[in-house]
N, C-alpha and C positions, 0 to 999 in steps of 0.2 A: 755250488750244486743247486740242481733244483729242486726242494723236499713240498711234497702234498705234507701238511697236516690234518687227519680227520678228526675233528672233535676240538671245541673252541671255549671251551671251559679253563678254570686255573690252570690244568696242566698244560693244555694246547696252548693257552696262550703265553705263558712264563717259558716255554719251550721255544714258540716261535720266536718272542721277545731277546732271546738268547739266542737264536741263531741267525737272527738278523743283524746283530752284534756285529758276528764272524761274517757278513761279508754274503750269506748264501740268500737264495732267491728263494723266496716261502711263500705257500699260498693254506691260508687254512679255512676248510669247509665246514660250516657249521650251521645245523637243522634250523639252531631256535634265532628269532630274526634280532629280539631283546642284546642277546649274546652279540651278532653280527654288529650292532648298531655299537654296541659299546667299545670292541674290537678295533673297529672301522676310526670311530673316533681319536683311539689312540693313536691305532697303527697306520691307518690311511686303508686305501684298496687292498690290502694282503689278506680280506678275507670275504669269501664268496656264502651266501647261502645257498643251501644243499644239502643232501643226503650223500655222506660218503660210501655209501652201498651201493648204491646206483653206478652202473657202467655207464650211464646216458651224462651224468652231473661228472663223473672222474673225467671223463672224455671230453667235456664242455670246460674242463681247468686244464688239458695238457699233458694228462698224467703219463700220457706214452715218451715224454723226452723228463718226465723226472726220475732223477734220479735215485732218490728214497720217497719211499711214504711211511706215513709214523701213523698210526691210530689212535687215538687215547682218549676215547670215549668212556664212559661209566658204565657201557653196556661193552661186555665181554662176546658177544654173538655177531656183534656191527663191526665189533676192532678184525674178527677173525674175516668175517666175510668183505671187508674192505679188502683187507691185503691181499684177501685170494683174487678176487676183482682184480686188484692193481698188477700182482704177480700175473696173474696167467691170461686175462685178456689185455692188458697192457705193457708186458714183458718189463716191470719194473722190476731193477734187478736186485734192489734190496727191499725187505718189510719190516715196519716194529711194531706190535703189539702190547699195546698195555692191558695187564691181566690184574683183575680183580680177584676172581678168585681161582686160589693155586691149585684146586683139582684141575683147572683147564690146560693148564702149562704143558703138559704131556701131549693132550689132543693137538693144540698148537702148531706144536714142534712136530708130530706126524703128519699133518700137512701142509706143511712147507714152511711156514712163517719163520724166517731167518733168524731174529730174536726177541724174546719175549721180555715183559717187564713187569713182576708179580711187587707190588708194593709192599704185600705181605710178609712174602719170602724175603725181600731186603730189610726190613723192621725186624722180623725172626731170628735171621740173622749176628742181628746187634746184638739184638737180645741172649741168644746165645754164648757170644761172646764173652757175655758177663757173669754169666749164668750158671756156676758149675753145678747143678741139678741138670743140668742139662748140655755136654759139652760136647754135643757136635755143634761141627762149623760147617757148611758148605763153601766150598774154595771156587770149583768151577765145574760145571756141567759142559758136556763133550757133546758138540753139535752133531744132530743127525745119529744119535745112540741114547741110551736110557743109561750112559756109563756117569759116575759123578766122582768126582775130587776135595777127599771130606776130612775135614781134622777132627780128632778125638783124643780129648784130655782124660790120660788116665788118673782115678782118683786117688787119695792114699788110700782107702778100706776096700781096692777095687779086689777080687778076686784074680785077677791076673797079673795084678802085683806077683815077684819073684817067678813066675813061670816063663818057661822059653815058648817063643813065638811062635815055634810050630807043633809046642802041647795044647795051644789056644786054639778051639775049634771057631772058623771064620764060617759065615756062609758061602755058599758057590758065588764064584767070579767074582770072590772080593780079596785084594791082594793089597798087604801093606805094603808101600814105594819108600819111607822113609821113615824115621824116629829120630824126634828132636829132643835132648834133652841139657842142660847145664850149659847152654850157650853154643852147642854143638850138635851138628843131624850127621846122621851117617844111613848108608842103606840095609838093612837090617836081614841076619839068616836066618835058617831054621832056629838057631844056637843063640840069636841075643835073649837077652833076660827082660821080660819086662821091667821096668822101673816106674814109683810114684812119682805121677810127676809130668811121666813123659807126653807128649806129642805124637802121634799118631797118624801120620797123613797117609790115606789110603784111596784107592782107588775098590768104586763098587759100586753096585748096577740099585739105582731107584729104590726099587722094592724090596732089599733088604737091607738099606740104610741102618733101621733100626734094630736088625739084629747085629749088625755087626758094632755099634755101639753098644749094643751091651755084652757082648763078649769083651770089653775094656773095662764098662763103667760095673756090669753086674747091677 
């Protein structure tokens, strides 16, 4: 394939460094000349100075026969206006964005940017993991919807301990898909019983994530 990289910092270039590994064709853009020189040194020509915001400099690399562009600048407004650049006057038919900060993830993904990449939200994540103060997991966000795929460890002092799942008041459009618990998931009715303990994989829309874990955790 042939991937634009915009932005030629550690992540762009540990990125490109790795997918020239695999064999693919990389060209990475970057503003500052210091950067370029350094890059250049390593890599040879696979990296052009320029602004990857610019339709003039995307067009001057190619970008209408690449196949992905990746952005991964430190400015959250350049990664976004790259890819719409690449997407829609260049019909590049994939984009990734790397996000700084996770209020933008939303904006992103309403217009158009295929997938984002919140460094944030994957640290959080972990952190979560570990976390039981705090036991949601996000699993997977459902492209082109505000819909998410969340785990939620009930505690033992949780309130919904012993109660059935459909005395447990959820917010609107949030639906539990499964309950894992002692080595075993099954799909869950009005009628199962919560238990301490369990796993809680559910399916539910952004903005009420956090009520709906606390309807488990309390």
């Amino acid at each position: 394939m042939y991937i634009v990289v915009v932005g030629g910092g550690k992540v762009g270039y540990y990125l490109s460094v790795a997918l020239l590994s695999e064999g693919h064709e990389v060209l990475i853009l970057e503003k500052d000349p210091e950067k370029c020189g350094a890059i250049c040194e390593d890599l040879g020509s696979v990296v052009m100075r320029g602004d990857g915001c610019e339709a003039r400099t995307l067009e001057d690399v190619g970008t209408e026969r690449a196949d992905l562009l990746i952005a991964v600048t430190d400015e959250d407004e350049d990664n976004l206006v790259a890819c719409q650049v690449a997407k829609h006057k260049f019909n590049v038919p994939r984009t990734i964005a790397r996000i700084s900060n996770p209020r933008n993830e939303a904006l992103f993904k309403k217009l158009g940017i295929d997938v984002t990449i919140s460094s944030t939200n994957l640290i959080l994540g972990h952190i979560e993991e570990e976390l039981p103060i705090n036991p949601l997991v996000h699993l997977l966000t459902l492209k082109d919807s505000n819909l998410e795929l969340v785990e939620v460890k009930v505690p033992e002092d949780s309130p919904a301990v012993g109660k059935k799942l459909g005395d447990i008041s959820l917010p609107s459009n949030s639906m539990v898909v499964m309950i894992i618990g002692k080595g075993s998931a099954r799909v869950p009715t009005s009628e199962t019983i919560v238990k301490p303990g369990a796993q809680i994989i559910a399916m539910t829309q952004t903005d009420v994530e956090q009520q709906l874990r606390a309807a488990f955790t309390g």
